[in-house]
VEXKOL-277480 format. One record per residue: y, x, z of N, C-alpha, C, CB in turn. Coordinates in steps of 0.05 Angstrom, whole numbers, padded with zeros to 5 digits, always signed. Each point is the difference from the previous one (the first is absolute). Glycine has a CB too. Layout:
BEGIN
YXZYXZYXZYXZ ...
! end
This chain:
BEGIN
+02772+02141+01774+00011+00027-00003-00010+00018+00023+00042-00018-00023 -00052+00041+00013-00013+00019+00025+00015+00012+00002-00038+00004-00002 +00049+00003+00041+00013+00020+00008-00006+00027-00006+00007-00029+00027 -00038+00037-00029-00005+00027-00001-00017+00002-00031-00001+00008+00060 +00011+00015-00080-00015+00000-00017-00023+00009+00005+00032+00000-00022 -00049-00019+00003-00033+00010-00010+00000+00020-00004-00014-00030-00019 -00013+00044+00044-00005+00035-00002-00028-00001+00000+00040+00023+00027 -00050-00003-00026-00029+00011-00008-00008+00000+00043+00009+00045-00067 -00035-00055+00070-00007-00004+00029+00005+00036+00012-00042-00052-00009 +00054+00042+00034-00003+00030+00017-00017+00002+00013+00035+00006+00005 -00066-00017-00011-00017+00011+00006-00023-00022-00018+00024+00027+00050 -00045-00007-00065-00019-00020-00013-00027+00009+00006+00030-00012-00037 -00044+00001+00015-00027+00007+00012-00019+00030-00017+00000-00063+00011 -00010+00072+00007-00004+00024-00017-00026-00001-00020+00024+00027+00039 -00033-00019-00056-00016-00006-00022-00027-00004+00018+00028+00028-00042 -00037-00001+00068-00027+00008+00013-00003-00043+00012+00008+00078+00024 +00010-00074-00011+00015-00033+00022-00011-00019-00022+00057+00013+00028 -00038-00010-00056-00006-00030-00025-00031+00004+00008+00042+00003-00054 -00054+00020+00035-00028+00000-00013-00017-00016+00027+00003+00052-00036 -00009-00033+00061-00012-00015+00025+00011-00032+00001-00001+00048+00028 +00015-00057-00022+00008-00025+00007-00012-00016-00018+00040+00013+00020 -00030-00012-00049-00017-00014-00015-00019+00005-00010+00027-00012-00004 -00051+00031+00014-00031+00012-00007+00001+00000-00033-00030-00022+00046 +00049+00054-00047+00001+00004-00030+00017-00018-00024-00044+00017+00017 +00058-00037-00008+00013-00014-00011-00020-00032-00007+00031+00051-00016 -00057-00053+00033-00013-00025-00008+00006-00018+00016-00032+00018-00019 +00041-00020+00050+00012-00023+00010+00022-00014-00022-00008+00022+00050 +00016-00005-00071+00015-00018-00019+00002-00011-00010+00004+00010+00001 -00034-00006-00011-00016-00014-00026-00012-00020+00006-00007+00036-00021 +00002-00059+00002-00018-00012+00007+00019-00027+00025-00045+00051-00013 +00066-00044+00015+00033-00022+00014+00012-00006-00016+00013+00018+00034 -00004-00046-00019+00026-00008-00012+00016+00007+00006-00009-00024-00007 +00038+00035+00006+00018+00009+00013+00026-00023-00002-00022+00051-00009 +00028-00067+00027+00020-00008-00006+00027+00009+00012-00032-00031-00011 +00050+00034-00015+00027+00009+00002+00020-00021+00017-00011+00024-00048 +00019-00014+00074+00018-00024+00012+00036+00013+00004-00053-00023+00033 +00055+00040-00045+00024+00018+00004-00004+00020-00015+00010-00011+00042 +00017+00022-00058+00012+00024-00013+00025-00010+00014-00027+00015-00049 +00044+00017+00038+00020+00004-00002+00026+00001-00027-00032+00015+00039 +00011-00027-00049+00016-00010-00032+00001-00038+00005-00029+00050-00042 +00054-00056+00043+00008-00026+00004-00011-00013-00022+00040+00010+00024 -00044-00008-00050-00001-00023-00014-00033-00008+00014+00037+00014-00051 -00057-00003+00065-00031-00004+00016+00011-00031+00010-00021+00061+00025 +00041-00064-00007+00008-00030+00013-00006-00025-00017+00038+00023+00024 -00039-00009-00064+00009-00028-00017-00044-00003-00001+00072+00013-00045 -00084+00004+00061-00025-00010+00001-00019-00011+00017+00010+00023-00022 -00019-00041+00026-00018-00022+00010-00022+00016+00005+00015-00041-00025 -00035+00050+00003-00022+00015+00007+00005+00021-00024-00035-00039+00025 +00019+00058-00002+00004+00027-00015-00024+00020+00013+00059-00007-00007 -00084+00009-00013-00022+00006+00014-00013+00027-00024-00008-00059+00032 -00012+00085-00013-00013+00006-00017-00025+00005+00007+00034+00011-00017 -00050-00005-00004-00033-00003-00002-00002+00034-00007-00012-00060-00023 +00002+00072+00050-00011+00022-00014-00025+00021-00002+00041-00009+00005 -00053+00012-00020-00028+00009+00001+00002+00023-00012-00025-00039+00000 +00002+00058-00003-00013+00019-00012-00007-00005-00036-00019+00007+00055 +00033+00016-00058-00013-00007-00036-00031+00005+00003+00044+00022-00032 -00059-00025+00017-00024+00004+00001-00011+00028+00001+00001-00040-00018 -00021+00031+00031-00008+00034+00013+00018+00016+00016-00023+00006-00040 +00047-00002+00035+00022+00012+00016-00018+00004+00030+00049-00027-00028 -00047-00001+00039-00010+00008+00028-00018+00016+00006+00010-00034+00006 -00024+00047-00021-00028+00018-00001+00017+00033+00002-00041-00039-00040 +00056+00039+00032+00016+00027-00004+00011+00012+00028+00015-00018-00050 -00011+00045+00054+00014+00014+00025+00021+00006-00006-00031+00017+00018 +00046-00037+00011+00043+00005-00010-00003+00016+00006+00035-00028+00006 -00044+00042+00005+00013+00031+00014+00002+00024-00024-00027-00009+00052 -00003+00003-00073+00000+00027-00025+00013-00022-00022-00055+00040+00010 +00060-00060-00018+00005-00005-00024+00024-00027+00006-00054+00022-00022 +00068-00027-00005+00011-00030+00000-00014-00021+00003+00024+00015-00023 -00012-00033+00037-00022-00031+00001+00021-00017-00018-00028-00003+00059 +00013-00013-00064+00017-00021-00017-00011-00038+00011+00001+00046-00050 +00021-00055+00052-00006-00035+00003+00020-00013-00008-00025+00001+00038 +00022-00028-00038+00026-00022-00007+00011-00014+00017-00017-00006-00035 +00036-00008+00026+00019-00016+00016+00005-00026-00024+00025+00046+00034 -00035-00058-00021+00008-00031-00019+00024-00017+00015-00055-00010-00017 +00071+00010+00016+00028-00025+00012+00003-00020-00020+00034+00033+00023 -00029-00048-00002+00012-00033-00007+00025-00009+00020-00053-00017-00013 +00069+00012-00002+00030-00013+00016+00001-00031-00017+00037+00057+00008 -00022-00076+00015+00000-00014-00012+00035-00005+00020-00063-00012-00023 +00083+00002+00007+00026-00005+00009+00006-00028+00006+00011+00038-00023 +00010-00034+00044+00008-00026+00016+00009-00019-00019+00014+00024+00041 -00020-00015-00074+00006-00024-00013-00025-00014-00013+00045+00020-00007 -00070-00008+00019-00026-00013-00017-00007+00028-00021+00018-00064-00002 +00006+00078-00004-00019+00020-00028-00016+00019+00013+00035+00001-00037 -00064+00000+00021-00018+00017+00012-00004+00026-00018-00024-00041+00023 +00028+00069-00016-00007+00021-00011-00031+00008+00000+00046+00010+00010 -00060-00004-00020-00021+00018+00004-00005+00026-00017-00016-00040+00016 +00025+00065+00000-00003+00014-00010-00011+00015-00015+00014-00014+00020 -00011+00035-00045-00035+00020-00010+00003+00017+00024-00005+00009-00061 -00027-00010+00065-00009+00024+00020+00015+00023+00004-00039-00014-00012 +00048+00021+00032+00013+00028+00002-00027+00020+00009+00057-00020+00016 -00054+00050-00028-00011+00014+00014+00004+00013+00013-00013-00006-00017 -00004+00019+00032+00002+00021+00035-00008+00021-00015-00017-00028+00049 +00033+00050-00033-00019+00021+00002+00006+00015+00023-00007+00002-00045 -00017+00012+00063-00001+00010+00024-00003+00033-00002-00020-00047+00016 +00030+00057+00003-00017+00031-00005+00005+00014+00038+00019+00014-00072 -00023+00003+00074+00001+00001+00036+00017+00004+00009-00028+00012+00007 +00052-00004-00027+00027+00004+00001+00023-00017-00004-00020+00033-00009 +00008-00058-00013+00022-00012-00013-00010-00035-00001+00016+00051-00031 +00001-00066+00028-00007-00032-00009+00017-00006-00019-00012-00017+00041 +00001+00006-00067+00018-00011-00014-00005-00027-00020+00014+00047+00008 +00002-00063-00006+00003-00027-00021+00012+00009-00021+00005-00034+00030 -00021+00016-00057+00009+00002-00025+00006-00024-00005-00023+00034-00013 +00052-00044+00013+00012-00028-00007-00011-00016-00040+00054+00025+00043 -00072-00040-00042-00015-00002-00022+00025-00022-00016-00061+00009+00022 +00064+00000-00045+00024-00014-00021-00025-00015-00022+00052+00045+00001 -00046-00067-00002-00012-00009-00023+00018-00007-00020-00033-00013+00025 +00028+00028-00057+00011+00001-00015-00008-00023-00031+00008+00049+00033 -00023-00064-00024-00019-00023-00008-00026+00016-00015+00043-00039-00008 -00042+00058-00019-00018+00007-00004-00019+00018+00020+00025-00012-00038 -00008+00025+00053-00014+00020+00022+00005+00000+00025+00000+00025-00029 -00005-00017+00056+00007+00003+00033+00004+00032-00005-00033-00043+00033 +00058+00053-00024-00003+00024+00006+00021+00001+00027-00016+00019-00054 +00000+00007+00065+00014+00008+00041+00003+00026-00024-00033-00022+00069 +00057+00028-00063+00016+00029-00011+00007+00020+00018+00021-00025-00031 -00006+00006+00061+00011+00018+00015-00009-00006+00030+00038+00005-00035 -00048+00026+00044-00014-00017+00032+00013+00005+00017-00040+00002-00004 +00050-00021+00028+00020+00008+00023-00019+00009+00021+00040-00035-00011 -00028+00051+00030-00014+00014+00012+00013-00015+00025-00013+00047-00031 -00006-00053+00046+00002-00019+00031-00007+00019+00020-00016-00047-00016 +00038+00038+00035-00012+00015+00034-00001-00029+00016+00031+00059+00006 -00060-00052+00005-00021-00017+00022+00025+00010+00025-00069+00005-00020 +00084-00038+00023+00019+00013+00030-00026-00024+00024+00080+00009-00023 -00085-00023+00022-00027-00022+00010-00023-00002-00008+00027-00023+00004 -00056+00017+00013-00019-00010-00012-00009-00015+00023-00009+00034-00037 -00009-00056+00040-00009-00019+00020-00024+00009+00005+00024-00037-00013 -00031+00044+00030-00026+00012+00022-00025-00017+00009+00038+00024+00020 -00062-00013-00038-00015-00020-00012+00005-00022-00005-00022+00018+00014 +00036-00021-00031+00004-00033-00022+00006-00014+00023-00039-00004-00043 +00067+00010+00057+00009-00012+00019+00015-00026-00022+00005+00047+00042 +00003-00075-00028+00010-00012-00010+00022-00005+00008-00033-00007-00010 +00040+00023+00034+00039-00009+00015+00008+00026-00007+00001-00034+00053 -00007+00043-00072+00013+00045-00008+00008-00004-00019-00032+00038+00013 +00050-00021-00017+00014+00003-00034-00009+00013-00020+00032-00002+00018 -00039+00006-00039-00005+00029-00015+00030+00002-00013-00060-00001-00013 +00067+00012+00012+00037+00006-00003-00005+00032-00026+00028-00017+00072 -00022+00008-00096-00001+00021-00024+00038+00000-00006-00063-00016-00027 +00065+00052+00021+00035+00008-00007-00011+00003-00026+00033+00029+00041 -00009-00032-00058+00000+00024-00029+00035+00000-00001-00054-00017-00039 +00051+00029+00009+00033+00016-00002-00007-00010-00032+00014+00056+00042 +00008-00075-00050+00002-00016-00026+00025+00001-00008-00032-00029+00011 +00034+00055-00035+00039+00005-00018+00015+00013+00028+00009-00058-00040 -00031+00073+00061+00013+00005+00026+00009-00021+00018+00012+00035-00024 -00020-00058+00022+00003-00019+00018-00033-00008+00021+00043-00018-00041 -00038+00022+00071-00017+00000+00014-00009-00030+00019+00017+00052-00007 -00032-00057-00014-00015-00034-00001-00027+00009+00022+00012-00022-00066 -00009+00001+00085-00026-00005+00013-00013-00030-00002+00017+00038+00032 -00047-00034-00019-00018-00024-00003-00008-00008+00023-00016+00011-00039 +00008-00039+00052-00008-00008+00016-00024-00017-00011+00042+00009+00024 -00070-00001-00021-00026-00007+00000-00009-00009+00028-00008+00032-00039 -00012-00066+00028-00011+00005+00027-00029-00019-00010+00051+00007+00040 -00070-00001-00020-00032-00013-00020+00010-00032+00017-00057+00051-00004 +00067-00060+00010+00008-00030+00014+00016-00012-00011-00006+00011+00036 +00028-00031-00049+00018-00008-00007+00006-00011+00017-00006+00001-00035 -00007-00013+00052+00013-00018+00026+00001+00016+00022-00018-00043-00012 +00023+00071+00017+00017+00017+00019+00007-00018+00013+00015+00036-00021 -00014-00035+00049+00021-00012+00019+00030+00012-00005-00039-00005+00036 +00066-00014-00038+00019+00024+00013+00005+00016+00021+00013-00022-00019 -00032+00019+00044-00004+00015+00017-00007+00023-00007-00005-00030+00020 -00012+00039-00039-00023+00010-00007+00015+00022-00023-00039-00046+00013 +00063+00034-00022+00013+00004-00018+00028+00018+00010-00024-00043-00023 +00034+00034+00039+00017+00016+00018-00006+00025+00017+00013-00041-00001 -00046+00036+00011+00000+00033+00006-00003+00020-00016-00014-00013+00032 -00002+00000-00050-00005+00019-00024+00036+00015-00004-00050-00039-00030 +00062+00025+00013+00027+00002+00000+00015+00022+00014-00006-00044-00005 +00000+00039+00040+00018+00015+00020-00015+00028-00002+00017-00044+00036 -00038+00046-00041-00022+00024+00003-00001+00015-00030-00034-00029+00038 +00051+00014-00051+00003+00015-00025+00022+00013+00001-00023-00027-00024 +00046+00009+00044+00024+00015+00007+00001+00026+00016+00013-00041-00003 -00028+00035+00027-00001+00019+00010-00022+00028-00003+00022-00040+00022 -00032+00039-00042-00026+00008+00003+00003+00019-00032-00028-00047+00036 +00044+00030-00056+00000+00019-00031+00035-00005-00007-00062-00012-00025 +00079+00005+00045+00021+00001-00020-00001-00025-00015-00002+00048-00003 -00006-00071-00001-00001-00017-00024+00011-00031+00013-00046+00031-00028 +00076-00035+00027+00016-00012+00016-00007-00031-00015+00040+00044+00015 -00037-00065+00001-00006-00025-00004+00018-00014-00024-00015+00000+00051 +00031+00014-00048+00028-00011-00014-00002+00003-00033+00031+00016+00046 -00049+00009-00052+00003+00004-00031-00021-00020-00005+00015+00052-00009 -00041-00073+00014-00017-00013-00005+00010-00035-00006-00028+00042+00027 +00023-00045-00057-00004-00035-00003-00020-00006+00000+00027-00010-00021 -00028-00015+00032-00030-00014+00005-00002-00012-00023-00002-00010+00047 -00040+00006-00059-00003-00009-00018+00008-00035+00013-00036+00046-00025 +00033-00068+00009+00009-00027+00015-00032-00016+00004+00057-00005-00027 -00074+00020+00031-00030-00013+00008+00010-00022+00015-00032+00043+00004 +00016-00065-00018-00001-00026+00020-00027+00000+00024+00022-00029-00047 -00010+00009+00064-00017+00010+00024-00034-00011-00008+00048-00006+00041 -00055+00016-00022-00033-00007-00004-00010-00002-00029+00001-00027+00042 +00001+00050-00062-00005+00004-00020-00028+00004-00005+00043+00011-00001 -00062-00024-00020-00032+00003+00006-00007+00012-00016-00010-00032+00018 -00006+00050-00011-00002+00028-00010-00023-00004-00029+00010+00028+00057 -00010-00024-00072-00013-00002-00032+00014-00022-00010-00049+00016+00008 +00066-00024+00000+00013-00032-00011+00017+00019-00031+00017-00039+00065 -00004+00059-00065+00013+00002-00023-00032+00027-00015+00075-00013+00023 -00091+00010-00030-00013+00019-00001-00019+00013-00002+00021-00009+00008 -00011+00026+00014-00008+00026+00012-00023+00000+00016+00045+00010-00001 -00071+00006+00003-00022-00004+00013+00009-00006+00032-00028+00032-00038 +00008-00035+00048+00007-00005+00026-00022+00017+00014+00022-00049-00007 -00015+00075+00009-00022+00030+00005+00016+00007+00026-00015+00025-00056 +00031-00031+00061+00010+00024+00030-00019-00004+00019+00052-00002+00000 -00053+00030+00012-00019-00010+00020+00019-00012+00032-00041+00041-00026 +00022-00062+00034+00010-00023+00022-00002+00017+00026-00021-00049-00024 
! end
């Protein structure tokens, strides 16, 4: 039970800050991102919880600054009971102003993303740091869900705690609203998967 309700960060990252940090949004692409914390509790009932995300094709050739970019997001969860999800591709779309995911429903004959949530960049890790967070907000039925990304799964908790205190002090985003995914230790990376592309 959290003492303080889930709020929107009091301080995030500003779009000029996103675009630089991640050189146009491609430090993104082309990672794995693994998910080790939200702030939606049922995240704890998961073991691994990872995404793959690249450039749709050609996309990367395009300028965010004059037009939309577009890429994917492929996830795979698998739960502390053995069941493995893999998701349909979600899509991105970028513009110099905005970020947004399209949550992809498969309806068996078809995949359709209907509705795109619009994310604020409160973290990003400084050149493909591996002890940094990339920390994504959205606002879901008005409920304010955050993400904890990191290109490492085996974070130290050292490594894990400053991040944490520097998110406290630094955006507003208190330790207390976050469950941990239940990653087992020394988890080897392409074992459920997922390429093994981050850069070392």
């Amino acid at each position: 039970m959290t003492s303080k309700p889930i709020t929107m960060p009091t301080n995030a990252m500003s779009w000029e800050e996103f675009y630089e940090k991640t050189e146009n949004a491609n430090k993104l692409m082309d990672r794995v991102w693994y998910c080790i914390a939200c702030s939606d509790s049922s995240v704890s009932q998961q073991k691994i919880f990872w995404e793959h995300w690249y450039w749709k094709e050609g996309e990367d050739k395009k300028d965010l600054m004059n037009s939309a970019v577009e890429a994917c997001n492929h996830t795979l969860t698998i739960d502390t009971d053995g069941k493995e999800v893999d998701y349909p591709v979600w899509p991105l779309k970028f513009t110099k102003k905005s970020f947004k995911m399209y949550p992809a429903i498969d309806l068996g004959c078809a995949v359709i993303a209907p509705i795109g949530m619009s994310m604020t960049p409160v973290a990003f890790p400084t050149d493909d740091s591996r002890t940094e967070f990339r920390v994504d907000c959205t606002k879901i039925m008005g409920k304010v869900m955050y993400f904890v990304f990191v290109l490492d799964p085996n974070m130290s908790e050292e490594n894990k705690k400053k991040n944490f205190d520097k998110l406290e002090k630094e955006n507003g985003v208190l330790r207390e609203w976050f469950h941990d995914v239940s990653w087992e230790g020394n988890y080897p990376v392409g074992s459920t998967g997922e390429p093994d592309i981050n850069p070392k």
